[in-house]
PyMOL CGO cylinders between C-alpha atoms (Angstrom):
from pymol import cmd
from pymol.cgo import CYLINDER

trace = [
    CYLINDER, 1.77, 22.86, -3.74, -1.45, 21.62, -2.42, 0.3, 1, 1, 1, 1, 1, 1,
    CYLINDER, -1.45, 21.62, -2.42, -1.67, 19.07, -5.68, 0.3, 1, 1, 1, 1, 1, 1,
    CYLINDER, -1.67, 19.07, -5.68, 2.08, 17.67, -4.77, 0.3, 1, 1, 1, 1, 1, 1,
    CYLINDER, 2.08, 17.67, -4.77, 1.04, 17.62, -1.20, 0.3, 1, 1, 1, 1, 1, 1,
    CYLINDER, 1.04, 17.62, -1.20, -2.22, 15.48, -1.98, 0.3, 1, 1, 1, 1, 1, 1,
    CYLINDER, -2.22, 15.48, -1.98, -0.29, 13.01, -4.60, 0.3, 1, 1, 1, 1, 1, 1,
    CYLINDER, -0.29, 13.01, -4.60, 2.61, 12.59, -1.73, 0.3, 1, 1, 1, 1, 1, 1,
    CYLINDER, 2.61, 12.59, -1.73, -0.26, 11.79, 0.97, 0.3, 1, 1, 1, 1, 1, 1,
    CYLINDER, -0.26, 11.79, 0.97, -1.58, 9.01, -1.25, 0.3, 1, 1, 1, 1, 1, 1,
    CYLINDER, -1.58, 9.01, -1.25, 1.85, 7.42, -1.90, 0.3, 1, 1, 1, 1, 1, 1,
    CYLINDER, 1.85, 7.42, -1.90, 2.29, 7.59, 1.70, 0.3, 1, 1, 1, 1, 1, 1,
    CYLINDER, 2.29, 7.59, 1.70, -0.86, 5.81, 2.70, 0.3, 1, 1, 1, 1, 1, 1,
    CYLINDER, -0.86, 5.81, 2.70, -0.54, 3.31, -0.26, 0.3, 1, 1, 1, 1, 1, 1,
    CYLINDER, -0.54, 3.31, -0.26, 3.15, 2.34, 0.47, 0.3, 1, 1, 1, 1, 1, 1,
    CYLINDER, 3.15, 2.34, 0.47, 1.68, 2.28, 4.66, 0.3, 1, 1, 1, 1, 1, 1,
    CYLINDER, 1.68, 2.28, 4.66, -1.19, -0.52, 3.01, 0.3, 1, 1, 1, 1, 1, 1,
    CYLINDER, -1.19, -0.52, 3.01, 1.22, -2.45, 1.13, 0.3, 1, 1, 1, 1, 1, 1,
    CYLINDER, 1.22, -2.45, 1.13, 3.50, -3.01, 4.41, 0.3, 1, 1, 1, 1, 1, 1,
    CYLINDER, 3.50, -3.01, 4.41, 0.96, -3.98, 6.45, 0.3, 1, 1, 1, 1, 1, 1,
    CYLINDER, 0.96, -3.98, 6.45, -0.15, -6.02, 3.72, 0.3, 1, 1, 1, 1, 1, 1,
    CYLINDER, -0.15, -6.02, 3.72, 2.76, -7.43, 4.04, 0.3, 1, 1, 1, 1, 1, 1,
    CYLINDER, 2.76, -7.43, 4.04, 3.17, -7.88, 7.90, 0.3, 1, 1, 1, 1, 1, 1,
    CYLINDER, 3.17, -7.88, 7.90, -0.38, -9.53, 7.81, 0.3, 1, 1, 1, 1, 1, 1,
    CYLINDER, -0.38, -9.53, 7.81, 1.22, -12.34, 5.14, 0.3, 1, 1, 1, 1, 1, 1,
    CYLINDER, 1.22, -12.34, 5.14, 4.28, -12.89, 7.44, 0.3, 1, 1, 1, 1, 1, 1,
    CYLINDER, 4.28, -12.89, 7.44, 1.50, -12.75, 10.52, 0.3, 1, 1, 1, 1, 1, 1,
    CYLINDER, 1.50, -12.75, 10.52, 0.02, -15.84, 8.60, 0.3, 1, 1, 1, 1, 1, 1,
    CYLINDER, 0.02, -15.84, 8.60, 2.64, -17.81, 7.46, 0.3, 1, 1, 1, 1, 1, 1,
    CYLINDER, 2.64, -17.81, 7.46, 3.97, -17.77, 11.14, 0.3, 1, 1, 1, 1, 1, 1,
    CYLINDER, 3.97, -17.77, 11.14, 0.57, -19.05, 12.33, 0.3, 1, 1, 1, 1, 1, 1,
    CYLINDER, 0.57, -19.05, 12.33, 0.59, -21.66, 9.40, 0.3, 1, 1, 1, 1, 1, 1,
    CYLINDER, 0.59, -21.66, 9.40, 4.18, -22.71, 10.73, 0.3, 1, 1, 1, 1, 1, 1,
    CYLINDER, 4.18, -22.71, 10.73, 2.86, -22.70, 14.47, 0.3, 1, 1, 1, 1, 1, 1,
    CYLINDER, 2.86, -22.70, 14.47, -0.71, -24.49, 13.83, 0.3, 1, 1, 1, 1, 1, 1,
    CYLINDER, -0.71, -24.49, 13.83, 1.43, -27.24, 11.95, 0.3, 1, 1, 1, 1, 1, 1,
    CYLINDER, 1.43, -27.24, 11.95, 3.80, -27.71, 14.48, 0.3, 1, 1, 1, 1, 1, 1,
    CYLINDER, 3.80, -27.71, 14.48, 1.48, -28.03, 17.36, 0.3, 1, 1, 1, 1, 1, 1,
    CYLINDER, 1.48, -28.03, 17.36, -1.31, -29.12, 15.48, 0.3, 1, 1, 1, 1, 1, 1,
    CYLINDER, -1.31, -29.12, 15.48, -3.67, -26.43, 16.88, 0.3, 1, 1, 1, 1, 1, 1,
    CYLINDER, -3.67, -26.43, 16.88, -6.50, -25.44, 14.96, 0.3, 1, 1, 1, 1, 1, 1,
    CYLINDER, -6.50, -25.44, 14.96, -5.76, -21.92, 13.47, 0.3, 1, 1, 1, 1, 1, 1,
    CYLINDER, -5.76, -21.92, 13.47, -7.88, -21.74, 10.31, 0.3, 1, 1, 1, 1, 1, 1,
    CYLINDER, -7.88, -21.74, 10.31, -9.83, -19.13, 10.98, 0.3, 1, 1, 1, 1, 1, 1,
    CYLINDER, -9.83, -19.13, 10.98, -6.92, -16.64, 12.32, 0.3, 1, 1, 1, 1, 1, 1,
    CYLINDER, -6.92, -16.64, 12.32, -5.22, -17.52, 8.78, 0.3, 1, 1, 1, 1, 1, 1,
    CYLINDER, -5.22, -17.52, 8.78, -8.54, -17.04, 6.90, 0.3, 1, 1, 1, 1, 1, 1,
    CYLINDER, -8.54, -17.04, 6.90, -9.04, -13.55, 8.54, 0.3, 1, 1, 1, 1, 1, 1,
    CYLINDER, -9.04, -13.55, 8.54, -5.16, -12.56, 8.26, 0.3, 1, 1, 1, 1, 1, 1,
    CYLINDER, -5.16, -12.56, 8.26, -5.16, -13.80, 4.23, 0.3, 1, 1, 1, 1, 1, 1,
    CYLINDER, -5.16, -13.80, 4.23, -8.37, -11.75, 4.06, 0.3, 1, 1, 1, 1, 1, 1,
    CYLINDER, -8.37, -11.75, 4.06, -7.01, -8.54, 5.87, 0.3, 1, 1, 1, 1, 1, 1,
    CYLINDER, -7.01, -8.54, 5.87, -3.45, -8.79, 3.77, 0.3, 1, 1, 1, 1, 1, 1,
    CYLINDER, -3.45, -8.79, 3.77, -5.89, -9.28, 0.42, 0.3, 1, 1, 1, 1, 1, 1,
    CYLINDER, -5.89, -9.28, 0.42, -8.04, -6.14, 1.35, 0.3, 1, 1, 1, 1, 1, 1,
    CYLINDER, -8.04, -6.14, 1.35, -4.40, -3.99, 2.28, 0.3, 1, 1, 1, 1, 1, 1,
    CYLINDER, -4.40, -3.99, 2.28, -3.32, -5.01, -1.12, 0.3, 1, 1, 1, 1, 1, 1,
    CYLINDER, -3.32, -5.01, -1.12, -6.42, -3.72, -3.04, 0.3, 1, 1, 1, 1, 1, 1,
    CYLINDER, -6.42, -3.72, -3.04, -6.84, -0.74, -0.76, 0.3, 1, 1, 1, 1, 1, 1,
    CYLINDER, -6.84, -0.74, -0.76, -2.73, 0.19, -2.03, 0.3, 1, 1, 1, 1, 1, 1,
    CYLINDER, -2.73, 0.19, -2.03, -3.56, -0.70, -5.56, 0.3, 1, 1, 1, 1, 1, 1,
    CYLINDER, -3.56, -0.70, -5.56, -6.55, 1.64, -5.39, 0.3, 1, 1, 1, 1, 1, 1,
    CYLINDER, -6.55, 1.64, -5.39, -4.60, 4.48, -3.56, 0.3, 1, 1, 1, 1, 1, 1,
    CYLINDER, -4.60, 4.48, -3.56, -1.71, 4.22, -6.27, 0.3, 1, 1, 1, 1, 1, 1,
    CYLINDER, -1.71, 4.22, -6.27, -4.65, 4.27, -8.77, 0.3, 1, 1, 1, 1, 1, 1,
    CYLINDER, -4.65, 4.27, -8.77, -5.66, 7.27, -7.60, 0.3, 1, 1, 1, 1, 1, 1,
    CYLINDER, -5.66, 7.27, -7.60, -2.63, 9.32, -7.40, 0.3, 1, 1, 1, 1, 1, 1,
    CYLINDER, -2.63, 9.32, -7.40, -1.44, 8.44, -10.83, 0.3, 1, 1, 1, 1, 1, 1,
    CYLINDER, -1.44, 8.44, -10.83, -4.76, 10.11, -11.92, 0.3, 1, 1, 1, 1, 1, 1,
    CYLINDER, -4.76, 10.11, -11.92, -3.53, 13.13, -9.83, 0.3, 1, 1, 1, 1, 1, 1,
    CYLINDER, -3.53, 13.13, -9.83, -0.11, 13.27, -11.74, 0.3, 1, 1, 1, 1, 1, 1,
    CYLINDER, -0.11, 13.27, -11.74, -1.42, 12.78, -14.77, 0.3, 1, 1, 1, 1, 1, 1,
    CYLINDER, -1.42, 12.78, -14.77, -3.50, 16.21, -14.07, 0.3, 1, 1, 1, 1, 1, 1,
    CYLINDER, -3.50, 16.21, -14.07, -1.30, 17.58, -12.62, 0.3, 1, 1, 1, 1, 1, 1,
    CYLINDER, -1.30, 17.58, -12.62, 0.84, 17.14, -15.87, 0.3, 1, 1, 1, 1, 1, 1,
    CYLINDER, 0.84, 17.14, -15.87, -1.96, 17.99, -18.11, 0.3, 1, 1, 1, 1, 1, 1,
    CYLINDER, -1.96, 17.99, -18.11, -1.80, 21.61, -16.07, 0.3, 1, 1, 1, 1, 1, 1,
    CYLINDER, -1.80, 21.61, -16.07, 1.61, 21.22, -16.63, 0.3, 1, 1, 1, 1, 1, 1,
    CYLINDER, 1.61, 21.22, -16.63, 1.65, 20.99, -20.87, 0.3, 1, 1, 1, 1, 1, 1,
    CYLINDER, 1.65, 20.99, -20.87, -2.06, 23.54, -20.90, 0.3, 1, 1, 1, 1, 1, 1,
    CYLINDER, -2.06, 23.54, -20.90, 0.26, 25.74, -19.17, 0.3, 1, 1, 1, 1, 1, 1,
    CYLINDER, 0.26, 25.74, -19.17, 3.27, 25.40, -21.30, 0.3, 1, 1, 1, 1, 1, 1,
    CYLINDER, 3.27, 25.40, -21.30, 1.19, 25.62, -24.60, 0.3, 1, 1, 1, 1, 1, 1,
    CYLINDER, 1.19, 25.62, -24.60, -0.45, 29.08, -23.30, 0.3, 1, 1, 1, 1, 1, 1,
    CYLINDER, -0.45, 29.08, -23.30, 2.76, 30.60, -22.77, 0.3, 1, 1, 1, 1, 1, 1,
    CYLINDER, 2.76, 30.60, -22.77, 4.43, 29.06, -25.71, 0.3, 1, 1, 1, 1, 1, 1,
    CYLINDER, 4.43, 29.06, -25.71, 1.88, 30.85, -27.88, 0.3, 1, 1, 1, 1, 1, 1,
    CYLINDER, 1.88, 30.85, -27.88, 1.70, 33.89, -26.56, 0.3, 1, 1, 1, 1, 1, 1,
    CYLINDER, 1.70, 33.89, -26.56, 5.35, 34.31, -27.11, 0.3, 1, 1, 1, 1, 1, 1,
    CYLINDER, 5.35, 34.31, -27.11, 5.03, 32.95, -30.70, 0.3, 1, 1, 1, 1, 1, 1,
    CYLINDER, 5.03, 32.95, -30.70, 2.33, 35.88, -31.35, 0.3, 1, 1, 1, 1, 1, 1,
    CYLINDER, 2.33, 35.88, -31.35, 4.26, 38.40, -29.85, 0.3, 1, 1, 1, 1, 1, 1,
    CYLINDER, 4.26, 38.40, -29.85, 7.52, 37.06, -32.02, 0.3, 1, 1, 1, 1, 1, 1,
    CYLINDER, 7.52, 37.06, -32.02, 5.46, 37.93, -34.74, 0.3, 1, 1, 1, 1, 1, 1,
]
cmd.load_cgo(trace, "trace")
């Protein structure tokens, strides 16, 4: 249980990254739109936004990362178990 619960909080904090990865790319495009209309100088908001929506992305990629190393033990427990009990009941067949 505490495996599923630790794979669950990753996906939960990757998919949280990725959407405010995504609010920080509509956050820029908006200023984009706005510092083009007005002709205000924005460059360094949109630097730090495309930075912060950059650094979401890798810090979802990395949490994703991790959790599909936590399935894939948690399946390897899985099959280890399944192959333990699998001969046990073949010897006792016998």
């Amino acid at each position: 249980i505490r495996l599923i619960y630790r794979r669950a909080s990753y996906l939960r904090r990757a998919l949280l990254f990725l959407t405010l990865s995504a609010a920080s790319s509509g956050l820029l495009v908006a200023v984009n739109v706005f510092s083009h209309f007005t002709g205000a100088n924005l460059v360094a908001f949109s630097t730090i936004c495309l930075v912060v929506a950059l650094l979401l992305i890798v810090m979802s990629a990395a949490c994703f990362s991790y959790e599909i190393g936590l399935s894939l033990h948690a399946l390897d427990m899985a099959v280890t178990h399944l192959l333990r009990d699998y001969r046990r009941a073949k010897g006792d067949a016998s």
